[in-house]
C-alpha positions as a printed Julia matrix, in Angstrom:
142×3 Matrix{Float64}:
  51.02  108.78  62.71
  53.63  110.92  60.42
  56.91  111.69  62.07
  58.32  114.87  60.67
  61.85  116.0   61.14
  62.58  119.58  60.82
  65.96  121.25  60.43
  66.1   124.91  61.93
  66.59  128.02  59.48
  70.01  129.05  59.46
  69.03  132.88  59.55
  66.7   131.75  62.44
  69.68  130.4   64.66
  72.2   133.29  64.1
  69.7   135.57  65.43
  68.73  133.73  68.31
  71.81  133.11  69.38
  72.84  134.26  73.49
  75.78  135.09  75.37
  76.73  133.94  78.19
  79.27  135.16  80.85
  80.72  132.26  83.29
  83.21  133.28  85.85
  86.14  130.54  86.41
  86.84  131.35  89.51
  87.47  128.31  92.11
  85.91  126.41  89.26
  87.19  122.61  88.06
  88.59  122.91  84.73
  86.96  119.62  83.64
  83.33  120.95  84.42
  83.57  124.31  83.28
  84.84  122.9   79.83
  82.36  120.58  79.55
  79.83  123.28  80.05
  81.15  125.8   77.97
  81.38  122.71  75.23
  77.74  122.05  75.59
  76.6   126.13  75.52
  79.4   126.02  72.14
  77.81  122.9   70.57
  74.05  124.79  71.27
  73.38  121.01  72.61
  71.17  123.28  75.63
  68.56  123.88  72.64
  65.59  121.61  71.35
  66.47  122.82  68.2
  69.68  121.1   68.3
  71.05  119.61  65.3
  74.49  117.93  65.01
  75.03  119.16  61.34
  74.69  122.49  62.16
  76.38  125.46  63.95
  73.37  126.39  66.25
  75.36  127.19  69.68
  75.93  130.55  71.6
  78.72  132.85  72.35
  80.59  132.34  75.35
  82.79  134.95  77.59
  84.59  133.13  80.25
  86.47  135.78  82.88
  89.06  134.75  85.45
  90.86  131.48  83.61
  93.83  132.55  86.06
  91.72  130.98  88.75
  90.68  127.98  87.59
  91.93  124.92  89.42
  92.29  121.03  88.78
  91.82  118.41  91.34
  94.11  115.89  93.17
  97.32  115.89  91.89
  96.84  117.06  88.49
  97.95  120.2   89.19
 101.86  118.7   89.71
 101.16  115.84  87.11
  99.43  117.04  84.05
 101.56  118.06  80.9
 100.82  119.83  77.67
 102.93  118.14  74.8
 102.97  119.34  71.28
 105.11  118.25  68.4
 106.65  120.31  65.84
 107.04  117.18  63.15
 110.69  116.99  63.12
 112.9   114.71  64.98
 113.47  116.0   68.19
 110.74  118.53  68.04
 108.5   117.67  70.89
 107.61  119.92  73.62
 106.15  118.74  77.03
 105.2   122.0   78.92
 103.71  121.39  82.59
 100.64  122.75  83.88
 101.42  125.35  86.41
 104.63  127.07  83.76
 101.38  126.84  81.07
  98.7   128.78  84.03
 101.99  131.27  84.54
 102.23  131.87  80.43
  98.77  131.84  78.93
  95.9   131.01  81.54
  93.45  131.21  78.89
  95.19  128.97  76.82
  94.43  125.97  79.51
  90.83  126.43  78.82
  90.95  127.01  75.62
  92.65  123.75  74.88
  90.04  122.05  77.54
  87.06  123.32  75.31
  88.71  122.13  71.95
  89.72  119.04  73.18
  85.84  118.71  74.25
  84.25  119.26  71.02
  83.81  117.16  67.97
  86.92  116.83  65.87
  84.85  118.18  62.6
  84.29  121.2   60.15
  82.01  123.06  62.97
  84.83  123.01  66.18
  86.96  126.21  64.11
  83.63  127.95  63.92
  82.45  127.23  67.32
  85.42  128.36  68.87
  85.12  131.67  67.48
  82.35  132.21  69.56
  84.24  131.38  72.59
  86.32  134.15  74.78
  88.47  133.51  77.38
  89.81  136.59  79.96
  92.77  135.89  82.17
  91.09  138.15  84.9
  87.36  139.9   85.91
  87.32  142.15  82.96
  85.97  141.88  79.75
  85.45  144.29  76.73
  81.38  142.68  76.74
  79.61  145.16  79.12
  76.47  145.84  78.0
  75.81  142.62  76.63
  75.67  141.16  80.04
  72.55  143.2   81.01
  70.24  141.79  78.49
Protein backbone atom coordinates (compact mmCIF):
# COMPACT_ATOMS: atom_id res chain seq x y z
CA UNK A 1 0.00 0.00 0.00
CA UNK A 2 1.58 3.65 -0.89
CA UNK A 3 0.98 6.29 1.71
CA UNK A 4 0.93 9.68 0.08
CA UNK A 5 1.16 12.92 1.94
CA UNK A 6 -0.19 15.93 0.34
CA UNK A 7 0.40 19.54 1.30
CA UNK A 8 -2.62 21.93 0.39
CA UNK A 9 -2.13 24.75 -2.39
CA UNK A 10 -1.50 27.91 -0.84
CA UNK A 11 -3.87 29.81 -3.37
CA UNK A 12 -6.35 26.96 -2.48
CA UNK A 13 -6.41 27.87 1.37
CA UNK A 14 -6.60 31.72 1.08
CA UNK A 15 -9.66 31.30 -0.83
CA UNK A 16 -11.31 28.94 1.25
CA UNK A 17 -10.80 30.58 4.09
CA UNK A 18 -14.29 31.52 6.59
CA UNK A 19 -15.21 33.93 9.08
CA UNK A 20 -16.52 33.44 11.94
CA UNK A 21 -18.40 35.72 14.46
CA UNK A 22 -18.34 34.43 18.30
CA UNK A 23 -20.05 36.54 20.83
CA UNK A 24 -18.10 36.70 24.38
CA UNK A 25 -20.72 37.32 26.24
CA UNK A 26 -20.99 35.33 29.76
CA UNK A 27 -18.29 33.31 28.08
CA UNK A 28 -14.95 31.80 30.11
CA UNK A 29 -12.02 33.49 28.82
CA UNK A 30 -10.01 30.22 28.87
CA UNK A 31 -12.53 28.42 26.43
CA UNK A 32 -13.27 31.05 24.16
CA UNK A 33 -9.41 31.47 23.60
CA UNK A 34 -8.82 28.15 23.11
CA UNK A 35 -11.46 28.12 20.48
CA UNK A 36 -10.67 31.07 18.73
CA UNK A 37 -6.84 29.52 18.83
CA UNK A 38 -8.01 26.40 17.16
CA UNK A 39 -10.44 28.38 14.31
CA UNK A 40 -6.78 30.79 14.05
CA UNK A 41 -4.46 27.74 13.76
CA UNK A 42 -7.26 26.23 10.90
CA UNK A 43 -6.59 22.98 13.26
CA UNK A 44 -10.89 22.53 12.54
CA UNK A 45 -9.72 21.49 8.85
CA UNK A 46 -8.52 17.99 7.43
CA UNK A 47 -6.37 19.89 5.46
CA UNK A 48 -4.48 21.00 8.37
CA UNK A 49 -0.90 21.39 8.18
CA UNK A 50 1.36 22.75 10.98
CA UNK A 51 3.80 24.49 8.48
CA UNK A 52 1.33 26.41 7.03
CA UNK A 53 -1.05 29.39 7.60
CA UNK A 54 -4.35 27.55 6.65
CA UNK A 55 -6.80 29.04 9.51
CA UNK A 56 -9.85 31.48 9.27
CA UNK A 57 -10.69 34.93 10.23
CA UNK A 58 -12.17 35.51 13.43
CA UNK A 59 -14.54 38.55 14.77
CA UNK A 60 -15.08 38.23 18.40
CA UNK A 61 -17.90 41.02 19.75
CA UNK A 62 -18.52 41.80 23.40
CA UNK A 63 -14.79 41.12 25.10
CA UNK A 64 -16.26 43.64 27.83
CA UNK A 65 -18.29 40.67 28.96
CA UNK A 66 -16.18 38.04 29.18
CA UNK A 67 -15.62 36.59 32.63
CA UNK A 68 -12.99 34.28 34.48
CA UNK A 69 -13.82 31.79 37.08
CA UNK A 70 -13.19 31.46 40.88
CA UNK A 71 -11.10 33.94 42.08
CA UNK A 72 -9.19 34.87 39.14
CA UNK A 73 -10.98 37.72 38.61
CA UNK A 74 -9.31 39.42 42.09
CA UNK A 75 -6.02 37.33 41.59
CA UNK A 76 -4.81 37.34 38.07
CA UNK A 77 -2.13 40.00 36.96
CA UNK A 78 -0.75 41.14 33.66
CA UNK A 79 3.10 41.90 34.10
CA UNK A 80 5.27 43.25 31.40
CA UNK A 81 8.82 44.44 31.55
CA UNK A 82 10.30 47.31 29.89
CA UNK A 83 14.15 45.83 30.13
CA UNK A 84 15.51 48.32 32.45
CA UNK A 85 15.96 48.09 36.09
CA UNK A 86 12.95 48.92 37.69
CA UNK A 87 10.84 48.71 34.62
CA UNK A 88 8.30 46.12 35.41
CA UNK A 89 4.68 46.64 35.34
CA UNK A 90 2.11 44.30 37.09
CA UNK A 91 -1.38 45.58 35.96
CA UNK A 92 -4.47 43.58 37.56
CA UNK A 93 -7.21 42.12 35.75
CA UNK A 94 -10.28 44.11 36.39
CA UNK A 95 -7.99 47.95 35.88
CA UNK A 96 -6.86 45.84 32.41
CA UNK A 97 -11.08 44.83 31.53
CA UNK A 98 -11.66 48.82 32.56
CA UNK A 99 -8.65 49.98 29.94
CA UNK A 100 -8.62 47.69 26.94
CA UNK A 101 -11.21 44.71 27.18
CA UNK A 102 -10.05 43.46 23.99
CA UNK A 103 -6.68 43.47 24.98
CA UNK A 104 -7.51 40.50 27.68
CA UNK A 105 -8.41 38.32 24.83
CA UNK A 106 -6.14 39.25 22.68
CA UNK A 107 -3.31 38.35 24.97
CA UNK A 108 -5.41 34.95 25.85
CA UNK A 109 -5.31 33.99 22.03
CA UNK A 110 -1.50 34.83 21.65
CA UNK A 111 -0.53 33.27 24.60
CA UNK A 112 -2.51 30.12 23.04
CA UNK A 113 -0.78 29.81 19.84
CA UNK A 114 2.56 28.48 18.84
CA UNK A 115 5.43 30.79 19.66
CA UNK A 116 6.61 30.68 15.74
CA UNK A 117 6.80 32.69 12.35
CA UNK A 118 2.86 31.92 11.69
CA UNK A 119 1.30 33.46 15.36
CA UNK A 120 1.99 37.47 13.77
CA UNK A 121 0.13 36.29 10.71
CA UNK A 122 -2.58 34.48 12.40
CA UNK A 123 -3.39 37.16 14.56
CA UNK A 124 -4.09 39.40 11.83
CA UNK A 125 -6.94 37.49 11.11
CA UNK A 126 -8.26 37.85 14.50
CA UNK A 127 -10.72 40.93 15.65
CA UNK A 128 -11.72 41.67 18.85
CA UNK A 129 -14.89 44.37 19.62
CA UNK A 130 -15.28 45.71 23.12
CA UNK A 131 -19.16 45.66 22.55
CA UNK A 132 -22.11 44.04 19.98
CA UNK A 133 -20.95 45.96 17.02
CA UNK A 134 -18.74 45.26 14.41
CA UNK A 135 -17.78 46.95 11.04
CA UNK A 136 -18.32 42.94 9.39
CA UNK A 137 -22.07 43.02 8.45
CA UNK A 138 -22.59 41.41 5.51
CA UNK A 139 -20.08 38.92 5.96
CA UNK A 140 -22.06 37.34 8.67
CA UNK A 141 -24.92 36.36 6.29
CA UNK A 142 -22.99 34.10 4.09
Amino acid sequence: MIQKTTLPELKKVEAERKWHFLDAKDQVLGRLSTRIAVLLAGKHKRTYTPSMDCGDFVVVTNASKVRLTGSKPEEKFYFRHSGYAGGAKVIPYKRQMENDPTKVVMLAVKRMLDDNKLRARRLKRLKIYPGAEHGFGGLEKK
